[in-house]
N, CA and C of each residue as an Amber inpcrd file, in Angstrom:
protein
   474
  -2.8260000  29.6620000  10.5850000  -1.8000000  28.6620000  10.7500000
  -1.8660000  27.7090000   9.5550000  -0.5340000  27.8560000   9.3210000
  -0.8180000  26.2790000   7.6140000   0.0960000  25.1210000   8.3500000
  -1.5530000  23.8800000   8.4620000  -0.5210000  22.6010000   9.2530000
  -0.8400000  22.0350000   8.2050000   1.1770000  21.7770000   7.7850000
   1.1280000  20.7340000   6.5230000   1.3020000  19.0210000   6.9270000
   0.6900000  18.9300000   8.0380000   0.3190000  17.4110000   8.1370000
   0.1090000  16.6200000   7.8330000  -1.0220000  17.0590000   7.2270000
  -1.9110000  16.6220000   5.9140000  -1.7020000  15.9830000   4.8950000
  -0.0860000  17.0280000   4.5870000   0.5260000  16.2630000   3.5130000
   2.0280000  15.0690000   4.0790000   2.0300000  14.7800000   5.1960000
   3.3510000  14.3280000   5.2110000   2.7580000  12.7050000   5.6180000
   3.5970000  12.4100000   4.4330000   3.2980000  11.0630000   4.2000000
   4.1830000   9.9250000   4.1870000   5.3600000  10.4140000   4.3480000
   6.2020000   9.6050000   4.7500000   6.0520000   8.0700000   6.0180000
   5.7000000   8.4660000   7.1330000   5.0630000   7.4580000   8.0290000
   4.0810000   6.2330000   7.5360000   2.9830000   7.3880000   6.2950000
   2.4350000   5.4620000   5.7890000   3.1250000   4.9090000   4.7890000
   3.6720000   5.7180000   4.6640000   4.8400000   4.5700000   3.3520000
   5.8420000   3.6240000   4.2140000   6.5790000   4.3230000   5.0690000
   6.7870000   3.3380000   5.8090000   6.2510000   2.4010000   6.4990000
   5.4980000   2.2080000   6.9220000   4.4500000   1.3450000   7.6860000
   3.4680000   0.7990000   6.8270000   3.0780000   1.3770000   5.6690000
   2.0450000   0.5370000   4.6130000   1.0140000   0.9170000   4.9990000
   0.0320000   0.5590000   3.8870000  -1.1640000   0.6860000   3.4770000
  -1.3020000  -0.4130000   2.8750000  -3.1770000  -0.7850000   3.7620000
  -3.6770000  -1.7290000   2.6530000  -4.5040000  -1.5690000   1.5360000
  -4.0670000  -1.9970000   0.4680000  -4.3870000  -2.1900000  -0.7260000
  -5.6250000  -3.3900000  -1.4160000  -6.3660000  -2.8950000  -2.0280000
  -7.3160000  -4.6390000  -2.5800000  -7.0070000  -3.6580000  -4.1550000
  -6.0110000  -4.7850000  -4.8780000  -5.8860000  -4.4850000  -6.0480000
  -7.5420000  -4.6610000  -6.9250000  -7.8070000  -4.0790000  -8.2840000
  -9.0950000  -4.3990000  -8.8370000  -8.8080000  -3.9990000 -10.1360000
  -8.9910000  -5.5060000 -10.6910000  -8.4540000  -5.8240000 -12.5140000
  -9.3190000  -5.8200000 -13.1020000  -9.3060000  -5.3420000 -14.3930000
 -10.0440000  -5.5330000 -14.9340000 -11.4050000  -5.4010000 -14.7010000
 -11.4920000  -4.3880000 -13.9020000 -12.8150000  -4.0030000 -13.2230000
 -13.4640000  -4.2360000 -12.1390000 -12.6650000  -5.6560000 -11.6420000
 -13.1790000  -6.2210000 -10.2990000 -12.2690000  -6.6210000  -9.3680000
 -13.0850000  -6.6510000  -8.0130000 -11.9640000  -6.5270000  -6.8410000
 -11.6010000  -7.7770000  -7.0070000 -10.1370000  -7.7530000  -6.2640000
  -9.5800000  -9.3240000  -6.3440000 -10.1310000  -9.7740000  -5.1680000
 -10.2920000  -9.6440000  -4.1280000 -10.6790000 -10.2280000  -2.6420000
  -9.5770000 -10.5760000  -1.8670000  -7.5900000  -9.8400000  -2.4020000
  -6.6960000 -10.1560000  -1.7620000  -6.1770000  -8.6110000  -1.1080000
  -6.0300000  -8.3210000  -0.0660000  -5.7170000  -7.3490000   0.4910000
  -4.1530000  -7.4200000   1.0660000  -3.1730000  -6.4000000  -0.2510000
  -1.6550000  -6.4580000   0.3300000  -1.3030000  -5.2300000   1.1430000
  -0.4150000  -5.2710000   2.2190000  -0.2600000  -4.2980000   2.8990000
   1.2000000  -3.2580000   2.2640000   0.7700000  -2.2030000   1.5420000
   1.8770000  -2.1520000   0.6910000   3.0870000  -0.8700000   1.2130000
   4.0930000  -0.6920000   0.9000000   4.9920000   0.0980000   1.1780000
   5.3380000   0.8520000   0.2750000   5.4840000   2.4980000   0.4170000
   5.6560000   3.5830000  -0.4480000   6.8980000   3.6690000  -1.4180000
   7.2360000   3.6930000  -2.0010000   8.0260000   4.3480000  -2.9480000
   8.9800000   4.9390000  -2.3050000   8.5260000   5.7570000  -1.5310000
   9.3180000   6.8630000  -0.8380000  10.1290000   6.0220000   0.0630000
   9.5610000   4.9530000   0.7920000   9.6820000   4.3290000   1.6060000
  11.9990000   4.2940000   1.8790000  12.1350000   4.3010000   2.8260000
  13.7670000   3.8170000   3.0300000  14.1330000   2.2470000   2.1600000
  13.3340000   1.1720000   2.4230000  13.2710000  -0.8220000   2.0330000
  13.2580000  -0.2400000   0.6380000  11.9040000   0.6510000  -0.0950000
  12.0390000   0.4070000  -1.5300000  13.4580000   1.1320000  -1.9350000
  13.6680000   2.5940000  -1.4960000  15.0510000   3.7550000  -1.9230000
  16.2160000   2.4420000  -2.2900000  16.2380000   1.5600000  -0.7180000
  17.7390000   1.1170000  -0.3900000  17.6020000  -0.1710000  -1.5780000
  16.6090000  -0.9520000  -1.8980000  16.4140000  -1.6030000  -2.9720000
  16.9370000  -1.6120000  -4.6520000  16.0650000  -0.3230000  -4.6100000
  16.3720000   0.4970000  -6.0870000  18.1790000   0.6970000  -6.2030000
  18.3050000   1.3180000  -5.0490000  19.5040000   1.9240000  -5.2760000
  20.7950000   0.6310000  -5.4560000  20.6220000  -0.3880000  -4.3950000
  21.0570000  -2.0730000  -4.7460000  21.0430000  -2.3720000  -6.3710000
  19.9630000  -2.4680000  -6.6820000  19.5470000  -3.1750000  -7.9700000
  20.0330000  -2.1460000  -8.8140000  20.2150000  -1.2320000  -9.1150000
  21.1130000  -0.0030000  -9.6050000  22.9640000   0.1130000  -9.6000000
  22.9980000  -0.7370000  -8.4140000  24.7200000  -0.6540000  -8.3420000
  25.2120000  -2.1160000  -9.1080000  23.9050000  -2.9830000  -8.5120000
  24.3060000  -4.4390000  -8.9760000  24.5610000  -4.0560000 -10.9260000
  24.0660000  -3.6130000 -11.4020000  23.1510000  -3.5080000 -13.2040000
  24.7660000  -2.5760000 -13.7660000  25.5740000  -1.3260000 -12.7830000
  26.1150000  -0.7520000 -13.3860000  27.6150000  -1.2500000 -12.7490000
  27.7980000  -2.6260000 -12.3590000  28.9420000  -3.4230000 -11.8570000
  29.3720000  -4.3970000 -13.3970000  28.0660000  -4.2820000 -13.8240000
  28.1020000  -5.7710000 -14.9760000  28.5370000  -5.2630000 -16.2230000
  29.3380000  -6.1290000 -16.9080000  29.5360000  -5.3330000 -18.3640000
  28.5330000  -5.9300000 -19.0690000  28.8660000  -5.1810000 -20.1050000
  27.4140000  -4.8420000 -21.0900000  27.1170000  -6.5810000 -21.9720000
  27.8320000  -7.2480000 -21.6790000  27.4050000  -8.5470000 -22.1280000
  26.7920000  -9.3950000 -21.2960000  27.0430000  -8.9860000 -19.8020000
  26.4560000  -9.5410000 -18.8590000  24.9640000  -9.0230000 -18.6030000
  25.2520000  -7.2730000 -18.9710000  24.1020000  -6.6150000 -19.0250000
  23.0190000  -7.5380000 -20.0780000  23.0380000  -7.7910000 -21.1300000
  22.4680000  -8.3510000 -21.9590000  21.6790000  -9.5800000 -21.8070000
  22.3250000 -10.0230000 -20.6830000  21.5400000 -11.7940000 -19.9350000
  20.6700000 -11.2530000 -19.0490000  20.2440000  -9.9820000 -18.2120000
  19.9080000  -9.4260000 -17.2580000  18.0500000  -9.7870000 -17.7180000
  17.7430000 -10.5710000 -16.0610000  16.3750000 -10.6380000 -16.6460000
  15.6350000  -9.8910000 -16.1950000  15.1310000  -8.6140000 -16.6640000
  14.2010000  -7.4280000 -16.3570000  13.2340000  -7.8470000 -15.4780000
  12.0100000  -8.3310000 -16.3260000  11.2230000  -8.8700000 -15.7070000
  11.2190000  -9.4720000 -14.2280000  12.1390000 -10.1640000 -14.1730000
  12.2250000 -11.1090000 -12.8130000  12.9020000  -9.2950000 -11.9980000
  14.0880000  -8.8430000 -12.7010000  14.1590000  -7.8030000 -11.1200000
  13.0940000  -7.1360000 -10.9490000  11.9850000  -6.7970000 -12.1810000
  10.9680000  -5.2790000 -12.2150000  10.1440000  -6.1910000 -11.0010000
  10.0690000  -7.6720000 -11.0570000   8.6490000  -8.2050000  -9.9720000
   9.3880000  -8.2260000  -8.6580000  10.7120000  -8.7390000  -8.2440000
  11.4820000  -8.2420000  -6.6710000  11.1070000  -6.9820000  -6.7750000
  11.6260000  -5.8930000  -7.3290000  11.4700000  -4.5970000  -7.1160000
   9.8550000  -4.0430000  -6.6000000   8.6610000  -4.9440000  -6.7770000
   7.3000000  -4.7400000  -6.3350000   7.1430000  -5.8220000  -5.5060000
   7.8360000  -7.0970000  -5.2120000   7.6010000  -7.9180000  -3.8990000
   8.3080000  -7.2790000  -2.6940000   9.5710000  -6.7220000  -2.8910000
   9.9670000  -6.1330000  -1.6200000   9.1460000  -5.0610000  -1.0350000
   7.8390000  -4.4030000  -1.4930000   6.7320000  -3.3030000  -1.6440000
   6.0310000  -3.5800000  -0.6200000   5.8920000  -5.1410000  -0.5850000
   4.8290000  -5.5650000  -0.0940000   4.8940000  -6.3310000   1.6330000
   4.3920000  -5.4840000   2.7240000   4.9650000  -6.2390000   3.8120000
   4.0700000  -7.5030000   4.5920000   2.7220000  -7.2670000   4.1680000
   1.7140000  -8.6650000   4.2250000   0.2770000  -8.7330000   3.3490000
   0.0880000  -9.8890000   3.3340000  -1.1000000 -10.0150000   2.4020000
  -2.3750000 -10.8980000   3.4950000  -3.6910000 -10.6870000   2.2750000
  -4.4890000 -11.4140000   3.1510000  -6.0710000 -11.3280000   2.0980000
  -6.3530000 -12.1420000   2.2900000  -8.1120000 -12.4660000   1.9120000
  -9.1920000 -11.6070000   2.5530000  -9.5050000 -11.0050000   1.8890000
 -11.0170000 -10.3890000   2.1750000 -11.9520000 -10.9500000   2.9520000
 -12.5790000 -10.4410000   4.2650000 -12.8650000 -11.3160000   5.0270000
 -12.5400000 -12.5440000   5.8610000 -11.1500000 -12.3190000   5.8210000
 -10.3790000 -13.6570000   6.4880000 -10.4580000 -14.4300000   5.7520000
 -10.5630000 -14.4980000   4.5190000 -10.7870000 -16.0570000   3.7890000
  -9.3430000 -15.9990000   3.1280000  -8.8120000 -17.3470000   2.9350000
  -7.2110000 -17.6530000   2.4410000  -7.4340000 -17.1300000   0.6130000
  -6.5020000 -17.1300000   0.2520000  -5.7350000 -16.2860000  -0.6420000
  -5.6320000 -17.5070000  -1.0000000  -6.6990000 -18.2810000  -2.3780000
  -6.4900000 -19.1430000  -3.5060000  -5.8080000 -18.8680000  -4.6860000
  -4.7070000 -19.7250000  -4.8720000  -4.0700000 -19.3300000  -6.6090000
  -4.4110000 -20.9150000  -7.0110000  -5.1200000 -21.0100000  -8.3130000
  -4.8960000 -22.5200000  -9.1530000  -5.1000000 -23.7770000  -7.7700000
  -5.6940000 -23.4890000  -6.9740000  -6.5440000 -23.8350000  -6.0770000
  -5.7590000 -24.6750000  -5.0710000  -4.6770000 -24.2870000  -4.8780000
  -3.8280000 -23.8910000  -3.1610000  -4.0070000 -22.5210000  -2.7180000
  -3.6930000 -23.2880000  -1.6190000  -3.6710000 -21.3110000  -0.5760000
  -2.1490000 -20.9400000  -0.9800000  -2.1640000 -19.8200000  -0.8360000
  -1.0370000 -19.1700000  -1.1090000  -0.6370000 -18.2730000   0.2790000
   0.8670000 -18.3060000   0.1790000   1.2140000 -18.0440000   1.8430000
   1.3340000 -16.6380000   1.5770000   1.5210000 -16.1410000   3.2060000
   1.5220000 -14.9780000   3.1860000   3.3230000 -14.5040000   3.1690000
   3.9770000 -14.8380000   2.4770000   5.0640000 -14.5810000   2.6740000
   5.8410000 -13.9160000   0.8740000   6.8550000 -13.4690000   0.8530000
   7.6560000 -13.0430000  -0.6440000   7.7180000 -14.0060000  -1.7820000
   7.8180000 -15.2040000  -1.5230000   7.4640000 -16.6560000  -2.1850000
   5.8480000 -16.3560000  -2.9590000   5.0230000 -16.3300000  -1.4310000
   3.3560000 -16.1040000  -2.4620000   3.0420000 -15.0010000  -2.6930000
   3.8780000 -14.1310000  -2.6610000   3.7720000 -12.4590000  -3.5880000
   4.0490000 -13.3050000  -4.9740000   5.6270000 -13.7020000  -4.8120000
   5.6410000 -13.7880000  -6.0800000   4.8840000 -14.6560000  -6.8780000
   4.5190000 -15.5190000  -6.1430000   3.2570000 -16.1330000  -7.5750000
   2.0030000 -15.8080000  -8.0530000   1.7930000 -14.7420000  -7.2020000
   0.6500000 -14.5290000  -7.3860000   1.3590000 -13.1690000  -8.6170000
   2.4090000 -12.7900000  -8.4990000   3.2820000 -11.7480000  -9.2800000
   3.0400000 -11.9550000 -11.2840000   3.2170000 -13.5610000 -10.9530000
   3.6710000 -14.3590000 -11.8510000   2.2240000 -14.6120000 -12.5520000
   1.9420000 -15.1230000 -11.5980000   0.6320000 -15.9040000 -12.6680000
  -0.6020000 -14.5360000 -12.9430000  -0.2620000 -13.4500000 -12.5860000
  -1.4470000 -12.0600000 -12.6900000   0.0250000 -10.8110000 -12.4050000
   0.4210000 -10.5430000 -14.1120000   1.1590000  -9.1730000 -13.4980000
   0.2650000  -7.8540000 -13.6570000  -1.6380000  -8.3240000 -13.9890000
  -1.5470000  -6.9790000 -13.6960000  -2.1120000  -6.8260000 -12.2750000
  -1.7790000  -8.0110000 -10.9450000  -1.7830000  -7.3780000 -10.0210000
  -0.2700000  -6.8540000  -9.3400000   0.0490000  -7.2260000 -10.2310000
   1.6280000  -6.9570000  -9.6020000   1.4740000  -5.3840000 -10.0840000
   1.4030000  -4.9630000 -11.5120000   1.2600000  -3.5610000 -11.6460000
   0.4280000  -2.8180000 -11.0030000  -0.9690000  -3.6220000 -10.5870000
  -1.6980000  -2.2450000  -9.6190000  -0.8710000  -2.0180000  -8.2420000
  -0.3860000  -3.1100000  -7.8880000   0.4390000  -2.6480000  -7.0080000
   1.5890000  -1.6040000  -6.7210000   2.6740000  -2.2640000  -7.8440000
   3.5220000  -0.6810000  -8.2430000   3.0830000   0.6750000  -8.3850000
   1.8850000   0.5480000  -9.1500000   1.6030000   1.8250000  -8.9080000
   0.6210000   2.5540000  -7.6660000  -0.0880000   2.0340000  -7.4720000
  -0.1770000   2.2260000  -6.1560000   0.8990000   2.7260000  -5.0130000
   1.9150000   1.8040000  -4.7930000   2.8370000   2.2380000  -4.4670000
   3.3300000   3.3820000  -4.6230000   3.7120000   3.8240000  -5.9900000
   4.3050000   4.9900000  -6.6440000   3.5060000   6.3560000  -6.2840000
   2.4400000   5.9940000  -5.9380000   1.7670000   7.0960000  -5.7190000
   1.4490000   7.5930000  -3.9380000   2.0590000   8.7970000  -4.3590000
   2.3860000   9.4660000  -2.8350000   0.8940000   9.7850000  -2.1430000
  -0.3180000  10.0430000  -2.7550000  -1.4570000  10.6750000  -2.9400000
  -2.0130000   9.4080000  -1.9950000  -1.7310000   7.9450000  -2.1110000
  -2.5210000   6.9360000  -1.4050000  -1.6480000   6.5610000   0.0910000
  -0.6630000   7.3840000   0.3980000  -0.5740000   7.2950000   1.7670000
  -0.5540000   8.8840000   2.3760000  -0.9140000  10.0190000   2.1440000
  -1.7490000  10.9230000   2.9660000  -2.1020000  10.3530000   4.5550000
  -2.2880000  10.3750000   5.5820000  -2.3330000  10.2410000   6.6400000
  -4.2810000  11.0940000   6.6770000  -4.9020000  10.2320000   7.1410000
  -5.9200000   9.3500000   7.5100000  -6.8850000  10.9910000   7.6800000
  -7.7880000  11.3510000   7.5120000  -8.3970000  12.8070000   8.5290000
  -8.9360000  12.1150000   9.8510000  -8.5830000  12.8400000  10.8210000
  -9.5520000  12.9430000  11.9900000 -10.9640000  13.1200000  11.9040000
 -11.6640000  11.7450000  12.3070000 -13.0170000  11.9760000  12.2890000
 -13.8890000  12.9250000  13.5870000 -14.9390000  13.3150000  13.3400000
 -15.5250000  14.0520000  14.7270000 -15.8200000  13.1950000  15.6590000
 -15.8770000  13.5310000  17.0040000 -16.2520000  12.6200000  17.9580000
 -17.5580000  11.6270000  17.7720000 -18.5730000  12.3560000  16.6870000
 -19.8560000  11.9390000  16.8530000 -18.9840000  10.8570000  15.7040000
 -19.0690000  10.4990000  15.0010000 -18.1150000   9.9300000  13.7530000
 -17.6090000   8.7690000  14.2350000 -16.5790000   9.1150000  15.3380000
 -15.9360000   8.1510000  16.0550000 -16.2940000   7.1250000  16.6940000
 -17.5580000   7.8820000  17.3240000 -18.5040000   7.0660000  18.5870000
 -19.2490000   5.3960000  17.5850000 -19.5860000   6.2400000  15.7890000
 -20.3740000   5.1960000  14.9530000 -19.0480000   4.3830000  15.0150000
 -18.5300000   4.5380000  14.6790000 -17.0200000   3.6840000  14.2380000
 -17.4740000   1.9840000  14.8290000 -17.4860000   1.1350000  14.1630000
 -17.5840000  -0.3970000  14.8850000 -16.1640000  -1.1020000  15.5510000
 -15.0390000  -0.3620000  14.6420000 -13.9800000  -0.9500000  14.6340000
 -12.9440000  -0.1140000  13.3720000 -11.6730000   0.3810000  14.3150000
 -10.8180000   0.6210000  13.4800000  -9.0420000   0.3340000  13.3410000
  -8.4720000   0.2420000  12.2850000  -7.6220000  -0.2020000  12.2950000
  -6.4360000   0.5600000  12.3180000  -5.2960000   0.1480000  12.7250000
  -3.8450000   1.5270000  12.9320000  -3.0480000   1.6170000  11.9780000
  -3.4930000   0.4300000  11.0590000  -2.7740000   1.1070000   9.8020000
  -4.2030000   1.6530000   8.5540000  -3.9220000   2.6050000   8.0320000
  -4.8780000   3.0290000   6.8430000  -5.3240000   2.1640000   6.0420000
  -6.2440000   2.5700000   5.4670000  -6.8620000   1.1320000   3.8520000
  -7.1860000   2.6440000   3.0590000  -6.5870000   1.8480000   1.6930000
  -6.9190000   2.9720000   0.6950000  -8.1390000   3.4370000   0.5390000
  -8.4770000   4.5970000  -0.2170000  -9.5110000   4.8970000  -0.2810000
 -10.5210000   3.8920000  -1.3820000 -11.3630000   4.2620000  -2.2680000
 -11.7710000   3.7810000  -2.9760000 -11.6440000   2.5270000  -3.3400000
 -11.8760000   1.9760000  -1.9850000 -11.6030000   0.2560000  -2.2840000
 -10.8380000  -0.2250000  -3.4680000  -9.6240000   0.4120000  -3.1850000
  -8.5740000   0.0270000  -4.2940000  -8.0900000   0.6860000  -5.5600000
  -8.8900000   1.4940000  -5.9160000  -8.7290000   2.0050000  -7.5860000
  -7.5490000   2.7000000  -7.2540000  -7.0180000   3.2160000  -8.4650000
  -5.9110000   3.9050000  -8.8640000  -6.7100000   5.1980000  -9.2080000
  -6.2840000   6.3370000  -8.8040000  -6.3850000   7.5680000  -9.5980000
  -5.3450000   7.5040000 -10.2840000  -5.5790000   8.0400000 -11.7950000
  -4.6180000   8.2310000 -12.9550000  -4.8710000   9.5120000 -12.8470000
C-alpha cells in the first residue's frame, strides 16, 4: 500500500506551524506561528497584490513601494507570535504585541527575521504532517501540542 499522507501538507499550512526564526546563528527566543505558501490567506493575497500592481500605470507603477508590499506579503504569513518560554517579545525595550502591527516592527527593525520567515514559509518540506510516535514514545511525552513546531529548532534547510 503507498499512503501518501506523509506528504500532504496542505492542513499545516493552513493552520501553521511554529517557527523560532535563528539569525545569524542564534535563536531569537520569538516563536511565530506561520502559514504556508500554499496556504488559501497567502494564494488570495498574492493574487490581490498582483491585480492591485497590474491596475496601475507604469508611472504609478514607479511610486510602488516594494519593500513595504514584500513585508505585508510575509505579515499576512503570520497568524500568532510569542516568547520562548512565555516570556514577552522585547523590541528597543517595549513588549511588542502579538498582533500584524508587532509583526511588522519587528519586520522593520530585523528583515532578516522577516526573511527567515518567508522562507520558511515557502517551504513545503516544514509543514509535512507530524509522524506518529509509538505508544511507548507517547506514554514519555510530558506534553504535546496540536499544532506542529518545526523541526530543528528553526533552521532552514537550503
Amino acid at each position: 500500500m503507498a499512503d501518501l499522507g506523509k506528504f500532504a501538507t496542505h492542513k499545516n499550512a493552513e493552520e501553521g506551524v511554529w517557527f523560532e526564526p535563528i539569525v545569524f546563528g542564534i535563536a531569537t527566543g520569538v516563536e511565530f506561528l506561520v502559514i504556508g505558501a500554499d496556504s488559501d490567506v497567502v494564494r488570495k493575497q498574492a493574487q490581490v497584490s498582483l491585480n492591485e500592481l497590474q491596475a496601475l500605470t507604469q508611472p504609478q507603477q514607479e511610486r510602488v513601494n516594494f519593500k513595504e508590499r514584500n513585508r505585508e506579503a510575509v505579515v499576512v504569513r503570520v497568524l500568532k507570535m510569542r516568547g520562548k518560554d512565555k516570556k514577552p517579545v522585547i523590541l528597543d525595550g517595549e513588549e511588542v504585541e502579538d498582533t500584524p502591527v508587532g509583526y511588522r516592527k519587528i519586520f522593520v527593525a530585523s528583515p532578516e527575521i522577516q526573511d527567515a520567515v518567508k522562507a520558511f514559509s515557502d517551504k513545503r518540506a516544514n509543514f509535512l504532517p507530524k509522524e506518529k510516535a509509538s505508544s511507548s514514545e507517547q506514554s514519555d511525552a510530558s506534553s504535546s501540542s496540536t499544532i506542529p513546531t518545526a523541526s530543528d529548532e528553526g533552521k532552514i534547510d537550503k
